[in-house]
BADREN-662525 format. One record per atom (N, C-alpha, C, O): residue in one letter; atom name; y, x, z; residue number from 0. Coordinates in steps of 0.001 Angstrom, whole numbers. Atoms other than C-alpha are relative to their C-alpha. Layout:
REC  kolvex  kolgu        v        u        w  torti
REC       a     CA        Y        X        Z    NUM
...
***
This chain:
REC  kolvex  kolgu        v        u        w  torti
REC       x      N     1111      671      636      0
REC       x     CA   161348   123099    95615      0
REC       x      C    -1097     1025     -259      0
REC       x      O     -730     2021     -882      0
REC       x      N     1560     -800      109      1
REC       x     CA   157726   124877    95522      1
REC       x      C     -538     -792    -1211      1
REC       x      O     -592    -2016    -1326      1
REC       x      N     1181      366      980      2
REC       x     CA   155553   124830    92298      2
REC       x      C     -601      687      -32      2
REC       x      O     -271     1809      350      2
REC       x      N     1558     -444       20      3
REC       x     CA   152223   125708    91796      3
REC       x      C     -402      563    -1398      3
REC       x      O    -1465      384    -1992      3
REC       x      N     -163     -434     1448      4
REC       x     CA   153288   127567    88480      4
REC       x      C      458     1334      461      4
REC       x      O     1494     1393     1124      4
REC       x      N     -555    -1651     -371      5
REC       x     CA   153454   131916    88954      5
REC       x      C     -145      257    -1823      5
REC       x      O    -1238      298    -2388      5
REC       x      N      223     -420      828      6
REC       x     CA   154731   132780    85424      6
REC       x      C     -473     1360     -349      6
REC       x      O     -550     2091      639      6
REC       x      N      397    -1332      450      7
REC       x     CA   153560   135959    83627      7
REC       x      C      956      895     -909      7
REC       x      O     1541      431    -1887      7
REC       x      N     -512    -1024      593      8
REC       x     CA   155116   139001    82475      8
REC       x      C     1931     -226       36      8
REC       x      O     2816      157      801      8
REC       x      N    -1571      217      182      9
REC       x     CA   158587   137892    81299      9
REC       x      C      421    -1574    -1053      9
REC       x      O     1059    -1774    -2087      9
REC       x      N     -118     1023       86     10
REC       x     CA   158339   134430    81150     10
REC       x      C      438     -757     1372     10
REC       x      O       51     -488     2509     10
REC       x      N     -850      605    -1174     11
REC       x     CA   160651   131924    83241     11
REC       x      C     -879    -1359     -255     11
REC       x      O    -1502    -1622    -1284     11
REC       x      N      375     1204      -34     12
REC       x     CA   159519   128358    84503     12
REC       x      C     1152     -518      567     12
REC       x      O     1790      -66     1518     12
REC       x      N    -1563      738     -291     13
REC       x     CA   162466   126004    84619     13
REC       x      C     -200    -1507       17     13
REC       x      O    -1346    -1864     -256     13
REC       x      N       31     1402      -85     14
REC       x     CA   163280   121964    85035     14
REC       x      C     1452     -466     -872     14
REC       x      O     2606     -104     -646     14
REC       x      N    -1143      308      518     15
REC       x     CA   165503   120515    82873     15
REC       x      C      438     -703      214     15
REC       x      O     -312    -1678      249     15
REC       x      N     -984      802     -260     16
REC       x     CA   168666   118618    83754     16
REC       x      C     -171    -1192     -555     16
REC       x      O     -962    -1395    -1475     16
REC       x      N      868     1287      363     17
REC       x     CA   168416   115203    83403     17
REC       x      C      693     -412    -1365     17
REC       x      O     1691      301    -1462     17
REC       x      N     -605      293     1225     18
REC       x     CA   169610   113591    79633     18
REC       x      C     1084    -1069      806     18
REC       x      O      973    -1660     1880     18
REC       x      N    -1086     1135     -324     19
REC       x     CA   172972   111424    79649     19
REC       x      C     -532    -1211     -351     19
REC       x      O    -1028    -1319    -1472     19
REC       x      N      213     1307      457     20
REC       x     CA   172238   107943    79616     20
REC       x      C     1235    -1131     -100     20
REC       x      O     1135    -2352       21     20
REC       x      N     -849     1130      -57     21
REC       x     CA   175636   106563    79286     21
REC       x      C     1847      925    -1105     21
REC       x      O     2699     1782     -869     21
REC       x      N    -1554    -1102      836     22
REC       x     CA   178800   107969    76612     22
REC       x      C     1163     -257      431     22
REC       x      O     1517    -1342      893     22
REC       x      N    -1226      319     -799     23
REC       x     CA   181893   108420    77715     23
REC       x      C      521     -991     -678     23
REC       x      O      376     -366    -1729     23
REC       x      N     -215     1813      266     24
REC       x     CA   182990   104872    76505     24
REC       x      C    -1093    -1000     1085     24
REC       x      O     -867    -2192     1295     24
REC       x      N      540     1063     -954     25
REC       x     CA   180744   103199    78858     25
REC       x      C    -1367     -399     -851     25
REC       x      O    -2140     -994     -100     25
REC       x      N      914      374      773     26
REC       x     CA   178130   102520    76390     26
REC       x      C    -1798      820      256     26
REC       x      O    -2199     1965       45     26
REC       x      N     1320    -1152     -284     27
REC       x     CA   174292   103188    77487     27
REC       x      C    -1078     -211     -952     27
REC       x      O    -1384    -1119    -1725     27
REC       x      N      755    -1362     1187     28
REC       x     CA   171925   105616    75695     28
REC       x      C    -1696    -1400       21     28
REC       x      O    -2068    -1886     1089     28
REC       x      N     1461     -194      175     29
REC       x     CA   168280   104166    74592     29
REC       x      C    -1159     1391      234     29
REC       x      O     -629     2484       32     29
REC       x      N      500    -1428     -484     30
REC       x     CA   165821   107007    75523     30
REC       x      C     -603      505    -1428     30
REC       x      O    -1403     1385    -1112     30
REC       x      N     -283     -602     1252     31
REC       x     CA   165500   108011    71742     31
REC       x      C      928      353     -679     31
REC       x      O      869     1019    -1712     31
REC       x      N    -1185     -381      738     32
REC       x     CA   169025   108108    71125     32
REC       x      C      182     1166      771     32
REC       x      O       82     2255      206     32
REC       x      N      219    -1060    -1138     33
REC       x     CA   169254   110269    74299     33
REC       x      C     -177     1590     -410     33
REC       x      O    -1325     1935     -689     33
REC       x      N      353    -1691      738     34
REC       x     CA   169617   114404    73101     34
REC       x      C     -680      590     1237     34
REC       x      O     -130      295     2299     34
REC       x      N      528     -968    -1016     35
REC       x     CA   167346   116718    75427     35
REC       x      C     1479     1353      253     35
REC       x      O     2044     2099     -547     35
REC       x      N    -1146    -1235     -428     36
REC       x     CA   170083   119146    77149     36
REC       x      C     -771      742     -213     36
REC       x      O    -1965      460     -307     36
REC       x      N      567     -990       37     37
REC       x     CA   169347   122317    76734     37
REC       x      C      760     1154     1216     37
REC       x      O     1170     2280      938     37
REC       x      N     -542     -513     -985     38
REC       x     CA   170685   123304    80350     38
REC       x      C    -1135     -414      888     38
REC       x      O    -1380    -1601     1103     38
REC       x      N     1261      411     -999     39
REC       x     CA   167437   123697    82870     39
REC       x      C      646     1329     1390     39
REC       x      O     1450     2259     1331     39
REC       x      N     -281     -710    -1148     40
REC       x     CA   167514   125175    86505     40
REC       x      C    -1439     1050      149     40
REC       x      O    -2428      341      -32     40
REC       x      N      527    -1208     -171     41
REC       x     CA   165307   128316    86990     41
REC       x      C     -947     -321     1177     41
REC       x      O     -377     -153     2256     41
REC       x      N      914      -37    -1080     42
REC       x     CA   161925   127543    89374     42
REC       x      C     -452      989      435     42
REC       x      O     -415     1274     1632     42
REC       x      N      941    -1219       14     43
REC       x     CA   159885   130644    88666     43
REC       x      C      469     1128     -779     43
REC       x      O     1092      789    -1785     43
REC       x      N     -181    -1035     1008     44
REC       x     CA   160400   134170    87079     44
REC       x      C    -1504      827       59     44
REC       x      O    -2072      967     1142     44
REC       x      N      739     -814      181     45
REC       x     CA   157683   136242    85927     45
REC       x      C      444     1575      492     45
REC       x      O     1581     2044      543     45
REC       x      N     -410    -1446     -322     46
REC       x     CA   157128   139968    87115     46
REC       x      C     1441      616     -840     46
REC       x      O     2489      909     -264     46
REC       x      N     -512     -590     1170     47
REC       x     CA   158900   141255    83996     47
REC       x      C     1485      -10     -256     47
REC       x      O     2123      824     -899     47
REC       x      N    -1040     1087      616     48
REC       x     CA   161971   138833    83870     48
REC       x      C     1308     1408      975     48
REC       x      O     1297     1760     2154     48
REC       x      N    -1326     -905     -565     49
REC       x     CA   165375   141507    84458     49
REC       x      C     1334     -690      317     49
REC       x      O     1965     -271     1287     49
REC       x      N    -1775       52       -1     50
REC       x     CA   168961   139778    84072     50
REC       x      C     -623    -1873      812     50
REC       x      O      394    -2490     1130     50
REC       x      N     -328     1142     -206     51
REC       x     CA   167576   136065    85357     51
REC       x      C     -774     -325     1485     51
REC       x      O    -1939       44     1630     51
REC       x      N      381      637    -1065     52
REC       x     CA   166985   134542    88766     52
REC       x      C     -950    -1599      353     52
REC       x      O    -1078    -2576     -385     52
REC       x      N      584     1537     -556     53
REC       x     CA   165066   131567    90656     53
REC       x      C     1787     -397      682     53
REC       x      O     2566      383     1231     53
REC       x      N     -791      570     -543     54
REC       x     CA   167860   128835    91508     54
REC       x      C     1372      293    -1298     54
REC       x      O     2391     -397    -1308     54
REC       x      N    -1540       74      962     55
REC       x     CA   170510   130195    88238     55
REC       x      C     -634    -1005    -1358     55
REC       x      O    -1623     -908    -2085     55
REC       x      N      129      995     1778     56
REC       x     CA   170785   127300    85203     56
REC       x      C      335     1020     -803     56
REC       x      O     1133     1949     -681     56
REC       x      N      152     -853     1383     57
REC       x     CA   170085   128778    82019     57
REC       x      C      123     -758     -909     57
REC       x      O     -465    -1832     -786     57
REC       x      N      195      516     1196     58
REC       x     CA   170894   127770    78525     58
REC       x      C     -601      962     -741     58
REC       x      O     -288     2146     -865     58
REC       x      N     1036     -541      636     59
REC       x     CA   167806   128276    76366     59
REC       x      C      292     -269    -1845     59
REC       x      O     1145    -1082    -2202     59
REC       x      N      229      -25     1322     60
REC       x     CA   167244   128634    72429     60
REC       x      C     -705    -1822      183     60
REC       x      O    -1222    -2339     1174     60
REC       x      N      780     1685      445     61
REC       x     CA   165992   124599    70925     61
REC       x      C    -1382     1112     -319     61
REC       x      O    -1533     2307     -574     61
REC       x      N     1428     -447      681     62
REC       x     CA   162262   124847    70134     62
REC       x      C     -695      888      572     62
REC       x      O    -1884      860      253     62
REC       x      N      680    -1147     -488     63
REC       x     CA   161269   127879    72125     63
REC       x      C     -672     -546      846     63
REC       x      O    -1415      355     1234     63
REC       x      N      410      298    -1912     64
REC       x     CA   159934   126083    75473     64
REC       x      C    -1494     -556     -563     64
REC       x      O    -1753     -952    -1699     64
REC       x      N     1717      422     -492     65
REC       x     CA   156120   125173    76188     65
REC       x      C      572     -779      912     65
REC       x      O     1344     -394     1790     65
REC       x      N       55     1442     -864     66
REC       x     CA   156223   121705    77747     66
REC       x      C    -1129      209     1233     66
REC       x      O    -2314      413      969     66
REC       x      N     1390      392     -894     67
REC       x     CA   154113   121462    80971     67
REC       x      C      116    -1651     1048     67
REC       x      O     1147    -2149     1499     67
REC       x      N     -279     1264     -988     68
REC       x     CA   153736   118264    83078     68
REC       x      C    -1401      -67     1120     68
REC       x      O    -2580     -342      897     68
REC       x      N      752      341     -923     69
REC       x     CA   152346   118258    86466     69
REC       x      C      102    -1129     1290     69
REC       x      O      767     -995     2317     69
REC       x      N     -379      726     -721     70
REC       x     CA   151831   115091    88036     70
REC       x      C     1154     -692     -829     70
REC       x      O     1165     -742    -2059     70
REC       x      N    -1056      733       52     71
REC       x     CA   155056   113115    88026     71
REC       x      C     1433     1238     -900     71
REC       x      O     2266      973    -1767     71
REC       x      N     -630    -1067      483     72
REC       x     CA   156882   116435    87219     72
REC       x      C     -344      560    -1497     72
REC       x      O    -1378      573    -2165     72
REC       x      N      311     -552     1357     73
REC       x     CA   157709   118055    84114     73
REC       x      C      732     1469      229     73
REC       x      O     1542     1683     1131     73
REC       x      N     -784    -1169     -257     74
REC       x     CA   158857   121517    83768     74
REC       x      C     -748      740    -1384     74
REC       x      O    -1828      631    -1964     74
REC       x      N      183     -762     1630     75
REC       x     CA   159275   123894    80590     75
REC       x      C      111     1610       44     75
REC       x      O     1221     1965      441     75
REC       x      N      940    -1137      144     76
REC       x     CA   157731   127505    80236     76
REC       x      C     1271      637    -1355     76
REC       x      O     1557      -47    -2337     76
REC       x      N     -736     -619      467     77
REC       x     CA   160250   129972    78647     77
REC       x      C      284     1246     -437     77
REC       x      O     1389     1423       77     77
REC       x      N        1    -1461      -54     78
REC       x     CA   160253   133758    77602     78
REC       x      C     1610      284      234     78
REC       x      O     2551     -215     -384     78
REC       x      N    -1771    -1150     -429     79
REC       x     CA   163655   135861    79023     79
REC       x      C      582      359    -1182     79
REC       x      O     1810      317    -1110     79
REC       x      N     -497     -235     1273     80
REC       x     CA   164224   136858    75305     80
REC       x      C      888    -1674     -434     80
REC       x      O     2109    -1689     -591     80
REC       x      N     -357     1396      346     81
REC       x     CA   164889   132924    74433     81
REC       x      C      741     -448      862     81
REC       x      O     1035    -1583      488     81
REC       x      N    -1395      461     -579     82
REC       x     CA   167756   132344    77303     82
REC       x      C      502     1276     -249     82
REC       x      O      206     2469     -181     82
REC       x      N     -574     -386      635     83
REC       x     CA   170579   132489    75795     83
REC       x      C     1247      596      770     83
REC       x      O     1935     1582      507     83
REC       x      N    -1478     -375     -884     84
REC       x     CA   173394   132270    78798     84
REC       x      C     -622     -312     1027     84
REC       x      O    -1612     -985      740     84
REC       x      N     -555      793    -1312     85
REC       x     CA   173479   131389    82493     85
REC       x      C     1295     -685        3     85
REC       x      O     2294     -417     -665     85
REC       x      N    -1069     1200     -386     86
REC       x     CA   175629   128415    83894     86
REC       x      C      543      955     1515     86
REC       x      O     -184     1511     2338     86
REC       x      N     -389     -136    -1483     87
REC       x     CA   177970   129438    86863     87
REC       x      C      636     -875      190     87
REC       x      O     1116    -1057     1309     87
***
């Protein structure tokens, strides 16, 4: 996937995984009951960025991310200090 987003310094641009819409009972989510994961996939890295890659999921700190939405797309703006783990 190509975006038209080159972060800066040691800031990551990521997409976040989609929310559950259904609990394990079978029962489906309203999109306010719905929790934002906090598991996104890695688009962009800034010059700066050391331990994280384009293409590795990251779990980030709540609250830290800058929202961007381009188009139909959304994608969330991250400093390397504020992920917390990679997913393997």
């Amino acid at each position: 996937m190509s975006i038209n987003i080159q972060p800066l310094a040691d800031y990551v641009v990521a997409q976040q995984e989609e929310a559950e819409t259904k609990t394990a009972s079978g029962l489906y989510l309203p999109d306010k009951a719905q929790e934002k994961p906090k598991v996104a996939k890695v688009l962009a890295v800034g010059k700066d960025v050391k331990q994280v890659k384009v293409a590795d999921k990251i779990i980030y700190k709540n609250y830290s991310t800058t929202d961007i939405k381009m188009g139909k797309d959304e994608y969330i703006l991250v400093k390397e200090e504020d992920v917390l783990a990679t997913v393997k």
